[in-house]
C-alpha positions as CSV (number, residue, x, y, z in Angstrom):
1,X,-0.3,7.1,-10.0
2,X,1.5,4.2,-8.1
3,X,4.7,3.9,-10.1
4,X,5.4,7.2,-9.6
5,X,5.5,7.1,-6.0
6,X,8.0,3.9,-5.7
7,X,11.9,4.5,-7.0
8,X,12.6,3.3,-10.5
9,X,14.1,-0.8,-9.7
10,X,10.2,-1.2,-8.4
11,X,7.3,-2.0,-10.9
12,X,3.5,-0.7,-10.3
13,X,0.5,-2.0,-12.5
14,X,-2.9,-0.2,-11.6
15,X,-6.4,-1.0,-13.2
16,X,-9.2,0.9,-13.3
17,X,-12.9,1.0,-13.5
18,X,-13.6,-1.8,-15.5
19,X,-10.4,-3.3,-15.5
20,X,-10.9,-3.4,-11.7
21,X,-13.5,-5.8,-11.7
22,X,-11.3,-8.7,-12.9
23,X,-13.5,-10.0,-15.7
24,X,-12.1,-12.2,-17.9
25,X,-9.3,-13.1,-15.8
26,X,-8.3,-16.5,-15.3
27,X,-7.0,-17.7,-11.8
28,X,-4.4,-20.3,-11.4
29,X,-6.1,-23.3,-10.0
30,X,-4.7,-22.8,-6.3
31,X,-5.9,-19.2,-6.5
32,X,-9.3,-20.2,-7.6
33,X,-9.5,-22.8,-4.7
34,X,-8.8,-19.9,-1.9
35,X,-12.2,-18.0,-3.4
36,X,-14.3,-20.7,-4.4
37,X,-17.0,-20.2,-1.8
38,X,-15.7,-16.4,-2.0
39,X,-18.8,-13.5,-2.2
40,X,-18.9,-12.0,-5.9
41,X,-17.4,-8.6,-5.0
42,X,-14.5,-10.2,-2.4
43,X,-13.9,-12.4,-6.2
44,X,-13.4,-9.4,-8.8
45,X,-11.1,-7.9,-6.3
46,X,-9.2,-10.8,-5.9
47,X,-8.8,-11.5,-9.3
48,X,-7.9,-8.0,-10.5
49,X,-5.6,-7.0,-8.0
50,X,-3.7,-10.7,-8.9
51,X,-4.2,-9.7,-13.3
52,X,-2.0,-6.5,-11.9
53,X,0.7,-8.9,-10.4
54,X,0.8,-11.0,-12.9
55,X,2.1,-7.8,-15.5
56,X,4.3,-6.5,-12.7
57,X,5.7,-10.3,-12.7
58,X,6.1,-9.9,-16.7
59,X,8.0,-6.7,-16.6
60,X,10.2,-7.9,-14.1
61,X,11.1,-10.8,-16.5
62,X,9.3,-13.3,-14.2
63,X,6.9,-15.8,-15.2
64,X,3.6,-15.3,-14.1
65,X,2.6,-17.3,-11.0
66,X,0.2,-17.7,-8.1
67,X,-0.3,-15.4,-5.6
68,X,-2.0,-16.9,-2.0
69,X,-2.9,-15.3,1.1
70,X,0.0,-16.0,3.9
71,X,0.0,-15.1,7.3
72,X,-2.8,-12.9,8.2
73,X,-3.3,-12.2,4.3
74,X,-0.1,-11.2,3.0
75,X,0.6,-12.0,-0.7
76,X,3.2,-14.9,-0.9
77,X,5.2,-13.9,-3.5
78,X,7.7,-15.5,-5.7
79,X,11.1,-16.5,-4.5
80,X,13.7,-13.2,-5.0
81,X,10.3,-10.7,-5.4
82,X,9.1,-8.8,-2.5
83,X,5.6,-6.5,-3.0
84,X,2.7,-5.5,-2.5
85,X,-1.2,-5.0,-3.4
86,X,-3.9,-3.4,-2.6
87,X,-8.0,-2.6,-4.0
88,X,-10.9,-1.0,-3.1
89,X,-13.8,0.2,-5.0
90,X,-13.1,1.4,-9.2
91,X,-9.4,0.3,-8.2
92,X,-6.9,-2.2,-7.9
93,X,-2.7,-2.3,-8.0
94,X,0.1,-4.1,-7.3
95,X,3.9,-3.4,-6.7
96,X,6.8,-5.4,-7.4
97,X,10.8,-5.3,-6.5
98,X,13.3,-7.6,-6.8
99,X,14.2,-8.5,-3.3
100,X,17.9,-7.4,-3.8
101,X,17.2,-4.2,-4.3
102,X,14.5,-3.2,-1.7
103,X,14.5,-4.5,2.0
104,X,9.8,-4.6,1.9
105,X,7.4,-2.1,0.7
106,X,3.7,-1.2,0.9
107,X,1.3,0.7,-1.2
108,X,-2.2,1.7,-0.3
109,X,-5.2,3.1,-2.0
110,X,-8.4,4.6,-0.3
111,X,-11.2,6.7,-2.0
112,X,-10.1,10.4,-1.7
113,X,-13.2,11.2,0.7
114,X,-13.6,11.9,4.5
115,X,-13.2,8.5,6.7
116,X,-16.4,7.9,8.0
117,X,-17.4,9.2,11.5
118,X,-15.4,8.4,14.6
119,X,-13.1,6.4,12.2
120,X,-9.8,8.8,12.4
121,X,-10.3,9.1,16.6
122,X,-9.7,5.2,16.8
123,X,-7.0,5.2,14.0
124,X,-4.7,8.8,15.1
125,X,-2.5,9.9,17.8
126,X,-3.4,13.5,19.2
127,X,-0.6,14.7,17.5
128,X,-1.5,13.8,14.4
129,X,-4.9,15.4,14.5
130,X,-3.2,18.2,15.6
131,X,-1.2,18.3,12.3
132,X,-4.0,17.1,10.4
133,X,-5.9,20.5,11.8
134,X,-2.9,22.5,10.4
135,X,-2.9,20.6,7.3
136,X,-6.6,21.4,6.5
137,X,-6.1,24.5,7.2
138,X,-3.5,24.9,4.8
139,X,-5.0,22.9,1.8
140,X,-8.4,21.8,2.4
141,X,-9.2,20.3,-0.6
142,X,-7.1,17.1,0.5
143,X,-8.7,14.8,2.2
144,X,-5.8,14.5,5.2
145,X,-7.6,12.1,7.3
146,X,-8.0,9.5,4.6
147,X,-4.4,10.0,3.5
148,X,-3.5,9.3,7.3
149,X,-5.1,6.3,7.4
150,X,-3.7,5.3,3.8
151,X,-0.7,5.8,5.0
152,X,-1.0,3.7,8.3
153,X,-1.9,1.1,5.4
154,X,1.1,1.4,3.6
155,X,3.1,1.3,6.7
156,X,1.6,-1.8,8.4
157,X,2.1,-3.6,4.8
158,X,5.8,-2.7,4.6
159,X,6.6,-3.9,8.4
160,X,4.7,-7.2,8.3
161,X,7.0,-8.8,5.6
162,X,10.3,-7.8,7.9
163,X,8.3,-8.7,11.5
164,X,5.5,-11.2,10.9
165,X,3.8,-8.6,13.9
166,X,1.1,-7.1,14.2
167,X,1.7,-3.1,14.2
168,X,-1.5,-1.5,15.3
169,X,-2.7,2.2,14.2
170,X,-1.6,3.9,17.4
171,X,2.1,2.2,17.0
172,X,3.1,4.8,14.5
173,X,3.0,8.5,14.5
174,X,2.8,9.5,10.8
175,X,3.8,13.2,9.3
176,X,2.8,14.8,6.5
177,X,4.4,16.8,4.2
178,X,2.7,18.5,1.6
179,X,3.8,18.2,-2.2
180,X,6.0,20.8,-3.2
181,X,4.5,21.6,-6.3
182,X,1.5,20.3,-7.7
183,X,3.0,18.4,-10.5
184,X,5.3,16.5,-7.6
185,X,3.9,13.6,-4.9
186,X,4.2,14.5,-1.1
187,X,5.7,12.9,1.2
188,X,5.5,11.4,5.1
189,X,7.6,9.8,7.4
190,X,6.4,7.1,9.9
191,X,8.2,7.2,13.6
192,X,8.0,3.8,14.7
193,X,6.6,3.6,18.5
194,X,7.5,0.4,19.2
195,X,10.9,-1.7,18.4
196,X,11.1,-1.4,14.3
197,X,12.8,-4.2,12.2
198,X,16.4,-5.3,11.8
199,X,17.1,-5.0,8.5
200,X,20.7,-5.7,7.2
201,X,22.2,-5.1,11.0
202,X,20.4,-2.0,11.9
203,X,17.2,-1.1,13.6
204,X,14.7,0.7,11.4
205,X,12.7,3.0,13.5
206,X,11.4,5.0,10.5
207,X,9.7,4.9,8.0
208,X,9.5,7.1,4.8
209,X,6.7,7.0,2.2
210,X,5.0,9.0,-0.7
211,X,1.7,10.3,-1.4
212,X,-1.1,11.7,-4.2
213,X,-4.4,12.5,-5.3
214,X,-6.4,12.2,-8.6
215,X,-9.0,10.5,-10.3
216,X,-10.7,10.5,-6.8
217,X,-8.2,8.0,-5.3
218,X,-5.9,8.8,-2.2
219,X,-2.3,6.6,-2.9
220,X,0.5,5.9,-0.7
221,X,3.4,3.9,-0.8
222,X,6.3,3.1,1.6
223,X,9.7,1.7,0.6
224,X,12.3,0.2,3.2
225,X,15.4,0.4,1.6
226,X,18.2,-1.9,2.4
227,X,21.6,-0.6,4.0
């Protein structure tokens, strides 16, 4: 579901069910050093989503290497690579793109279910629950509020990488646009509230990504492309 939603210099691997649990993956020695006192479940995760960079890595034509945490958890990634990951229950990916040819991006994947209770008021503009309204309307067997925040995901992930800021939910106000077909992702543009990146001269102050839904997963990804 990933690669589809990222433009065709940028790599995706996904696992899932079983293959998200990270069994039978072996961590480079740095890695296993950042998790040793790590919880069992906070472990799999870390391990699958890290066997998923490792491929992306391959079919780039890189060698596999380590992936630690950074500043406030962002992947450090090889020199000339820029990416990104993300995991959550039955599910893990990561994204890849040679640095050259994209300026950052950010994917994002979030059970397709209703965010808990009180959960979208502390994440969402009044405007966007006023499009979310529409939206439900419309289709209601999406699951808009969980894309929103999926998509606040995406968007943070993409902007940390060019700011080393923090961009909190209320900083962007996110559209969404329905697919146009079924057989096509959606998309949604992110209207930066606050003083976007410079990237290559000029002043980003948006930022377009691309969603879908199956096998009970909400995705989103966000590319920032370079001038």
């Amino acid at each position: 579901m990933m690669e589809e939603l990222l433009p065709r210099s940028a790599v995706a691997v996904e696992a899932l069910g079983d293959d998200a649990r990270g069994e039978g993956v072996s961590l480079f020695p740095e890695e296993e050093a950042v998790v040793a006192r790590a919880v069992e479940k906070r472990r799999r995760e870390f391990t699958a989503v890290r066997a998923c960079a490792r491929r992306a890595m391959e079919k780039l034509g890189v060698p596999p290497q380590p992936v630690l945490p950074g500043e406030r958890g962002a992947p450090r990634w090889p020199q000339g690579l820029i990416g990104s990951m993300t995991h959550c229950d039955g599910y893990c990916a990561a994204a890849l793109v040679r640095a050259d040819d994209l300026a950052s991006l950010g994917i994002d994947a979030e059970p397709h279910d209703r965010l808990p209770e009180g959960v979208l008021e502390t994440v969402s503009l009044p405007a966007e629950q006023l499009r979310l309204r529409d939206l439900a309307r419309s289709q209601p067997a999406v699951h808009w509020d969980r894309l929103l925040f999926s998509a606040k995901e995406s968007v943070y992930k993409a902007w940390f990488p060019l700011t080393r800021e923090w961009l909190d939910f209320l900083e962007a106000d996110i559209e969404i646009f329905p697919a146009a077909t079924p057989d096509v992702p959606g998309t949604f543009r992110a209207r930066l509230l606050v003083p976007g990146p410079v990237v290559d001269g000029r002043r980003v102050e948006t930022f377009d990504g691309r969603w879908t839904v199956g096998r009970g997963m909400a995705v989103t990804a966000v590319v920032v492309p370079r001038s």
